[in-house]
C-alpha positions in Angstrom: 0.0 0.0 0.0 1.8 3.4 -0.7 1.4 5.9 1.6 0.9 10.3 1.9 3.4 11.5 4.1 2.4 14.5 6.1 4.8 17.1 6.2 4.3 19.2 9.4 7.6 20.9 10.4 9.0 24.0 9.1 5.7 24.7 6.9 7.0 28.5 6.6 10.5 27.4 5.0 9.0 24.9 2.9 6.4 27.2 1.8 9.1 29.6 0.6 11.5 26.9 -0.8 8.3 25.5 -3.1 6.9 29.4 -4.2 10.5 29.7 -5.8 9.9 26.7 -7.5 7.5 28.1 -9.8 8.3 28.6 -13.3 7.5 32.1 -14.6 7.3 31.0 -17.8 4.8 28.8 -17.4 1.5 28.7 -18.9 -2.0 29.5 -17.8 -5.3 27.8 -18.6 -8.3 30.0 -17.1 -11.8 29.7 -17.2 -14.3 32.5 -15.4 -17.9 30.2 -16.1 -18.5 34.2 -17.9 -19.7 32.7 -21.0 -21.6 30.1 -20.3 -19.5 27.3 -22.7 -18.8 24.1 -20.8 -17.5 22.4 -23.6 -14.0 22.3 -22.5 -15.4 20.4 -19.1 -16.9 17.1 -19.1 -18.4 15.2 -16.3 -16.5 12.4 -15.8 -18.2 9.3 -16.1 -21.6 10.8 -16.0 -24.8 9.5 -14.0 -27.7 12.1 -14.9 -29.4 10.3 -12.1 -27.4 11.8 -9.6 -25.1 14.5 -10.6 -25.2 17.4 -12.5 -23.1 20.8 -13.8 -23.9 23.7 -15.4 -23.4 27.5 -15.4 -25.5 30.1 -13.8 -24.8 33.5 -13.1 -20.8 33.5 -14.1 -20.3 30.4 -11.6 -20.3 27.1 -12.2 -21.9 24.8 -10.3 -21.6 20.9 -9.4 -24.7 19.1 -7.6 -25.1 15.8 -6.2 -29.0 14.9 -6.6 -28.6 11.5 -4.1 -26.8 10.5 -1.0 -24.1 8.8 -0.9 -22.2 10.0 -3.8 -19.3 12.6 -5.3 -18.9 13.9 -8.9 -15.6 14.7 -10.6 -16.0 17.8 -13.6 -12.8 17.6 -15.6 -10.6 19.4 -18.3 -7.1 19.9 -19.8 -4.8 16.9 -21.0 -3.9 13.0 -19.5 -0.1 15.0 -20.5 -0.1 17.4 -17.8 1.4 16.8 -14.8 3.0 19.2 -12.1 0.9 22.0 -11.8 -1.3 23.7 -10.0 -5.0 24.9 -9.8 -6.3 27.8 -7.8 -10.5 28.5 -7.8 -13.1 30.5 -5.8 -15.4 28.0 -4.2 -18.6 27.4 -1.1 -20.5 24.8 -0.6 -24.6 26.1 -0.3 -26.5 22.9 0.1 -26.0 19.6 1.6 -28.0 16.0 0.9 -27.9 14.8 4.7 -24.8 13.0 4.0 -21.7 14.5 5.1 -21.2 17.1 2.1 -17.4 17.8 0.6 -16.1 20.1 -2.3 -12.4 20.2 -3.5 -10.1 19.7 -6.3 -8.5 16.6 -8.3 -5.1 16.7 -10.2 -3.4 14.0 -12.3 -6.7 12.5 -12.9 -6.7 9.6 -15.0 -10.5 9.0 -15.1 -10.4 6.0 -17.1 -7.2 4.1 -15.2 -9.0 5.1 -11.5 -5.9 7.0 -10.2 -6.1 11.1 -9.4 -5.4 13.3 -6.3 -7.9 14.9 -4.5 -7.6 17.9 -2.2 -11.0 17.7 0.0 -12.6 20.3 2.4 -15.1 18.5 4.7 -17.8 20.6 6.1 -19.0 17.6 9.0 -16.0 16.5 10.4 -14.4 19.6 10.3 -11.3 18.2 8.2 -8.7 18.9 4.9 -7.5 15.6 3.3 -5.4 15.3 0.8 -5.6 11.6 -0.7 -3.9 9.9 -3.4 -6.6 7.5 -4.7 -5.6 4.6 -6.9 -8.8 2.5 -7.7 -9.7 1.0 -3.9 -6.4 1.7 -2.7 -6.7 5.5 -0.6 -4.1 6.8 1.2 -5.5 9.8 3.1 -3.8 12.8 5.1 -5.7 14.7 7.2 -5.6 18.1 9.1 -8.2 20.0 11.2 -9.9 22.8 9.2 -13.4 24.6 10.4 -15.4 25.2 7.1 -18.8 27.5 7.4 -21.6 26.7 4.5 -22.3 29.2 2.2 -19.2 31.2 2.5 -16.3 31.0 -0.5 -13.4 29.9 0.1 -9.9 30.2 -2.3 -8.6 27.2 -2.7 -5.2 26.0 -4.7 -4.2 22.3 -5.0 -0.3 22.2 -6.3 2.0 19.1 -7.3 5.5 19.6 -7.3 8.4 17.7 -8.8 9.5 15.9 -5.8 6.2 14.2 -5.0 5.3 17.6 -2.3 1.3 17.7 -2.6 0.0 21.4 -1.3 -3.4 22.6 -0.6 -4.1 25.8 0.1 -7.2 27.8 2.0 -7.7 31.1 2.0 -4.4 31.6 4.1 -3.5 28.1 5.2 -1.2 25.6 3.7 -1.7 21.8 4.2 0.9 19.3 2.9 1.7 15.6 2.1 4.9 14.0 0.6 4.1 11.0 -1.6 7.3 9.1 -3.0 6.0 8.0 -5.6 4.2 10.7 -7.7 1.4 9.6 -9.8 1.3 10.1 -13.7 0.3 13.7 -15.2 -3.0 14.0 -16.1 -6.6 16.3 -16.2 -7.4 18.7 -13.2 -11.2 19.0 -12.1 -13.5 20.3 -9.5 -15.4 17.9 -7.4 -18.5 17.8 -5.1 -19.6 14.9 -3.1 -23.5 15.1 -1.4 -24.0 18.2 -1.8 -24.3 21.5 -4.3 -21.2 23.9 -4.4 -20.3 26.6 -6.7 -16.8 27.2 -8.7 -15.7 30.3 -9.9 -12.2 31.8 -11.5 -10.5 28.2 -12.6 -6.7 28.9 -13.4 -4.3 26.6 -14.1 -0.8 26.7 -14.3 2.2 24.7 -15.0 5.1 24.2 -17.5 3.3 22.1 -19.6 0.5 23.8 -19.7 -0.6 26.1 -23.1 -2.1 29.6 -22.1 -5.6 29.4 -22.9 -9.2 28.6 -22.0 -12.6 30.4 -22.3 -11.3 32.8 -19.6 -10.1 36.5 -19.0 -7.3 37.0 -17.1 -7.6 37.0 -13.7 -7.5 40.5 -11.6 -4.9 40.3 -8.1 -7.1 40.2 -5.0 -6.4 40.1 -1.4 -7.9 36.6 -0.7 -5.9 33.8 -0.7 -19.7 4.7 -12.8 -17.7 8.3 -10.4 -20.5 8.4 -8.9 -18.4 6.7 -6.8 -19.8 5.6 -3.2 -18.8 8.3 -0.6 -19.3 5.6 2.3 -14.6 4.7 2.0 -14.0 8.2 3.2 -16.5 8.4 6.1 -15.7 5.4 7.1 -12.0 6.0 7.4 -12.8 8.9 9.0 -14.5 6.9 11.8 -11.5 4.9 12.3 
């Protein structure tokens, strides 16, 4: 079974050491839901019976319609690997099931194998899990998250296997030794609606493009697949 290393010494260096890491050359891929084209996002293997996405109001949002299940909305290339993605999300409803929004990176829908960056409104929780079909390994940290209230969140892989996920202000880490394969980066919501807003993606492999405008700098930081693994290694 591999295994996520938490990294929870020194977050302040390391945090420095990994911002100069980033490649000012690299490119962007942005998308600001203003247009309403969804095109360059697909649901990843869809069940209309229990998930849905769509565009209102400049936001995008993801819903779960039943209990018991997450939904994965994906774009870019199974070639890109090493980058990061940054968005604007909240959670507004839940499905009396504990509800979850976050991010997925290196997703390789087809071969079961991603990362996900999770925040977990119930239990009060970040996890950052490398999932490989039934095998999850799953780091947690304590994170308060209010309902109805946006959040920015980044999820970043780094070259040496260094998984980040940032809140708002707060940086949560895990070390895995033995990085997954590049692929697509997605949003994700599990029992529950959430909206998305200012996708950007970044990396060296990355073309500059996507339906949306650049970005202004602000001050503020079958899946249907059964939900019931998490909680219950929660429990544990």
């Amino acid at each position: 079974m591999k295994k996520l290393i938490p990294i929870i010494a020194v977050i302040t260096i390391a945090c420095l050491s990994i911002s100069a890491w980033h490649p000012s050359l690299a490119g962007t891929w942005r998308d600001d839901f203003e247009d309403n084209d969804t095109r360059e996002w697909k649901i990843f293997n869809i069940d209309r019976k229990v998930e849905k996405w769509w565009i209102d109001d400049g936001e995008a949002v993801g819903e779960i319609f039943l209990p018991g299940f997450m939904s994965l909305w994906l774009t870019g290339e199974l070639t890109w690997k090493n980058y990061s993605l940054s968005c604007r999300a909240k959670l507004v409803e839940d499905k009396n099931e504990p509800p979850t929004i976050g991010l997925t990176l290196h997703d390789r829908g087809e071969e079961d194998s991603r990362y996900l960056f999770f925040l977990d409104y119930i239990f009060g929780t970040v996890r950052i899990v490398r999932a490989v079909h039934d095998d999850w390994a799953i780091v947690t940290y304590l994170f308060e998250a209010e309902i109805d209230t946006w959040y920015d969140l980044t999820a970043t892989i780094y070259e040496d296997g260094t998984l980040e996920f940032k809140i708002d202000d707060e940086v949560f880490t895990a070390l895995d030794e033995d990085i997954l394969k590049g692929g697509q980066a997605g949003l994700v919501v599990a029992d529950g609606r959430a909206h998305f807003d200012d996708v950007e993606i970044t990396g060296e492999n990355i073309r500059d493009g996507g339906p949306g405008k650049s970005f202004p700098v602000e001050p503020r930081a079958k899946l249907a697949t059964t939900w019931g693994k998490i909680k219950n290694i929660e429990r544990q």
